[in-house]
C-alpha positions, 0 to 999 in steps of 0.5 A: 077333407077333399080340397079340389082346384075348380072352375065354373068359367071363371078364374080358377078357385080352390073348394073342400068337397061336401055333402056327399061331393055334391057340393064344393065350398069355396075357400080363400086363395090356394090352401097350401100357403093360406090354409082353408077359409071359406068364402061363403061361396057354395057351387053343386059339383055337377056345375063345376069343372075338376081342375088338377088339384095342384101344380106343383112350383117347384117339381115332381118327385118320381118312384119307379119299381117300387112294387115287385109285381111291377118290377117283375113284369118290367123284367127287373129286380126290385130296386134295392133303393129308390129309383127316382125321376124327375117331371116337369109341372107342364106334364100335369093335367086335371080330370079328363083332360086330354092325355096327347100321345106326341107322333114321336111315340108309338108305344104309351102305357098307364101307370096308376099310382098313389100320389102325395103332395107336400104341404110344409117345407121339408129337409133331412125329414126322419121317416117318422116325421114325414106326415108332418110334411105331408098336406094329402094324397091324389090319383096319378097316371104316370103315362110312360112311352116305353119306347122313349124309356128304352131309347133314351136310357133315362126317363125325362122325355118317356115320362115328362112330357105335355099332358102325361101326369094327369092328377086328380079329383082331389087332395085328401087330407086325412088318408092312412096310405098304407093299404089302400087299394088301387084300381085301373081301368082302361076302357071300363076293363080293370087291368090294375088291381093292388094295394099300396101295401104292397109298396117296397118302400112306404110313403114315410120311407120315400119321404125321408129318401128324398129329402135327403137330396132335394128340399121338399117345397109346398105343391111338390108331388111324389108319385110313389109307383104302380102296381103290376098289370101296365099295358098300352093305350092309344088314340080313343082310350080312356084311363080311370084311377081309382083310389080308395078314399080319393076318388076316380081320375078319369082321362081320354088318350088322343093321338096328335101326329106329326104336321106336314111342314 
């Protein structure tokens, strides 16, 4: 099932893609907490805006490294755990919204990743019952700037700022995430090209890790790290993810300088 967060310019609604994606069916108030009812309500998607699929209440759960490819070309070793960050929900954004570079970086990079999106409530969850918690999977571009990231030594501002966790097209409920190939565009040039197989740790593995230290909530997002080939973008780019089963998140990049006082 694709669950998307839509509008037709009214008050924003939930839908479950059909036909081929050409249409959305309408369902009931959010499905994360009232599960999917339909309204009875069907729209053309060409007729739709994509929202993202989710904000997340509570938090985003960030995993860096957590491809070797991608630790090596960052100039590290693979971590030997985890490496978790946090963003904030103002960083998320839905399908071609705006990615807006702030004047206080110069140096921004994609990051195309698998994202997953929790659906039940879930502590000291055991790695074989992670999907028990799990309500689906969607696209993320983590945006990064890097040169934040080295300044400041930790990554909230790099990785957290306004409009720098683009997720979307949609929620999809029934994905196996354990080879599903990953590729980034900039441009239309493909400069990522991997699968989740190559994953340091699994999604069951990052599931379990986390719930050891926070409670996992209904909304919350895991973004379960990139592949190698990151690089820049800038004011003009546009970024598509595509994931295998999921879909392609598509974003433009603008650059906002800074506004004489």
């Amino acid at each position: 099932m694709k669950i998307v967060r839509f509008t037709t310019g009214e008050d924003p609604a939930y839908g479950v893609m059909e036909e081929d994606d050409s249409v959305v069916a309408e369902i009931v108030g959010d499905p994360l907490y009232r599960g999917v009812q339909f309204t009875g309500r069907r729209v053309p998607t060409d007729a739709v805006r994509l929202l993202a699929p989710v904000i997340p209440r509570s938090k985003i759960l960030g995993i860096g490294r957590n491809y070797a490819d991608h630790a090596k070309e960052m100039g590290g070793e693979p971590p030997a755990q985890p490496l978790v960050f946090l963003v904030p929900n103002t960083a998320v954004v839905g399908p071609d919204d705006p990615v807006v570079i702030p004047a206080l970086t110069r140096e921004v990079s994609y990051e195309g990743e698998l994202a997953v999106v929790i659906g039940r409530i879930g502590k000291d969850v055991p790695r074989e019952r992670a999907h028990e918690v799990i309500f689906g999977y969607t696209c993320a571009d983590d945006v990064t700037a890097r040169d934040l990231q080295r300044g400041d030594g930790q990554w909230a501002r790099a990785k957290g700022m306004d409009t720098f966790c683009p997720l979307g097209p949609a929620i999809v409920t029934d994905l196996d995430p354990s080879a599903l190939r990953l590729v980034t565009r900039v441009d239309g040039r493909v400069v990522q090209d991997g699968t989740t197989a190559d994953m340091i740790f699994d999604v069951p593995t990052l599931v379990a890790h986390l719930s050891q230290a926070f409670t996992l909530l209904p909304g919350d997002v895991i973004l379960t790290g990139t592949p190698a080939g990151v690089g820049p973008v800038d004011h003009g780019s546009r970024v598509e993810v595509e994931i295998e089963g999921i879909g392609i998140l598509a974003n433009p990049f603008v650059r906002r300088e800074a506004q004489d006082s």
